[in-house]
C-alpha positions as CSV (number, residue, x, y, z in Angstrom):
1,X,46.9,-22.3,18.9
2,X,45.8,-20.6,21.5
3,X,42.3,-20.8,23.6
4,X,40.3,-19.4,26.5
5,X,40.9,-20.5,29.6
6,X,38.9,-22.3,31.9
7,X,37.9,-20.7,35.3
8,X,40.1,-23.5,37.3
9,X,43.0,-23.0,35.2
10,X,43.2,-19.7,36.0
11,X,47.0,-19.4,37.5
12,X,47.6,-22.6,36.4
13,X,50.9,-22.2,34.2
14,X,51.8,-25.8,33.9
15,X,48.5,-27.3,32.9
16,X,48.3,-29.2,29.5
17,X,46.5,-30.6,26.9
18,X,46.6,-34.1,26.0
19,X,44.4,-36.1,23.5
20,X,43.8,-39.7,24.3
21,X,45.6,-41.7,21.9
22,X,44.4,-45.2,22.2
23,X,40.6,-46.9,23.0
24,X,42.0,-48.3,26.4
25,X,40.5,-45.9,28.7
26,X,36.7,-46.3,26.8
27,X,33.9,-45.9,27.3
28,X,35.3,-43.1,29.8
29,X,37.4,-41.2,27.2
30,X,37.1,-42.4,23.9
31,X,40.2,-41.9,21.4
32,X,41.1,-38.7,20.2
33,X,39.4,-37.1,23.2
34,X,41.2,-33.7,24.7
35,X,41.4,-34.0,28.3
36,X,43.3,-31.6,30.4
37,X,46.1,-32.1,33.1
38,X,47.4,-30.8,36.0
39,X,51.0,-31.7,36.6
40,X,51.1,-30.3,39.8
41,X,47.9,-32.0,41.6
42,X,48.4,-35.5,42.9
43,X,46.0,-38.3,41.3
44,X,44.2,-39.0,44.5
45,X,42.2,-42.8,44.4
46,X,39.5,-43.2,41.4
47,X,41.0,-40.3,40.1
48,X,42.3,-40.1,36.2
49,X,46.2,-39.9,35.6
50,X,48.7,-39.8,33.2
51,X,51.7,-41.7,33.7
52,X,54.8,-41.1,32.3
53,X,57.3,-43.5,32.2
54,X,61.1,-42.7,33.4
55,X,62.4,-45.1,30.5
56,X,63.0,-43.9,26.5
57,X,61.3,-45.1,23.6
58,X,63.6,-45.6,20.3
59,X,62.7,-42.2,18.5
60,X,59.8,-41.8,20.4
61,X,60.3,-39.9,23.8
62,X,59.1,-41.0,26.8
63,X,55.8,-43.2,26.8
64,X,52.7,-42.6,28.7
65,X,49.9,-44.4,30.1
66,X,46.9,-43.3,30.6
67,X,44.6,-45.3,33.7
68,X,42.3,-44.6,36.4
69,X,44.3,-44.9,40.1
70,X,43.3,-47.9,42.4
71,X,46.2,-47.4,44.4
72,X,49.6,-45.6,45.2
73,X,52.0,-46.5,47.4
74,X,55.6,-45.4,47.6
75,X,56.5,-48.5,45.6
76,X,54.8,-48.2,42.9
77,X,51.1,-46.7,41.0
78,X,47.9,-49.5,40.6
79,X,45.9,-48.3,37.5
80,X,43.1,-49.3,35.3
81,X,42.4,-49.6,31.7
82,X,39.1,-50.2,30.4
83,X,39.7,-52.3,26.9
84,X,40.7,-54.6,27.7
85,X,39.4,-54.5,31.3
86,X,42.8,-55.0,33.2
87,X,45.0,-53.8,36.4
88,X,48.7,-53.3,36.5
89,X,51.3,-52.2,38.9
90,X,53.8,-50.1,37.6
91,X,56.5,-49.8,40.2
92,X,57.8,-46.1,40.7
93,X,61.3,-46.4,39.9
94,X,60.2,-47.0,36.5
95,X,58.0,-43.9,36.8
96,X,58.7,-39.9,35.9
97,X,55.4,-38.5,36.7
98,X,52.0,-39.2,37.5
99,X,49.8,-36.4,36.2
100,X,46.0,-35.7,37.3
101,X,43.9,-35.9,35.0
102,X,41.2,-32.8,35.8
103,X,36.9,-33.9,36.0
104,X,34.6,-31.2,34.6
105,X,34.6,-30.4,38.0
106,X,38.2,-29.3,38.6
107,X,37.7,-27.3,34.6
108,X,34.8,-25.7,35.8
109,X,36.6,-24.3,39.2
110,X,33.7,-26.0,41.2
């Protein structure tokens, strides 16, 4: 499938697609939701980001969590998850990648 581009992912070869699998990040992205990610833009505070985790999952690949950033330190990525309303530390040698999850905003090139 392939679809237009957004004016600020215009030269941006390693932006993705993701749909939200799971109602933990509702009310601000409900499940199923397409959300778009730049893999190259660090999650700054309050920002949205995808996590993915360095470990496998049996038949699965690696797992991801999705979570708005409260903090990031060289040890390890605070996020939050809206149902149910929780905060977690995932310490970063357990962690791959953190991806940024782009605003309307960062889409719209504004």
């Amino acid at each position: 499938m392939h679809a237009w581009r957004p004016f600020g992912l215009i030269g941006k070869a390693s932006a993705y697609g993701f749909f939200v699998p799971v109602s933990g990040m509702e009310p601000a992205f409900d499940a199923g939701t397409p959300v778009l990610i730049d893999p190259v833009r660090t999650p700054k505070m309050w920002d949205y980001a995808l996590v993915r985790l360095a470990r496998m999952s049996e038949g699965q690949g690696r797992p991801v969590i999705m979570g708005r950033v409260l903090e990031s330190s060289g040890a390890y990525v605070k996020l939050r998850q809206y149902r149910p309303e929780i905060d977690f530390e995932i310490p970063m040698p357990e962690i791959e990648s953190v991806h940024r999850v782009l605003s309307l905003e960062d889409v719209l090139g504004l």
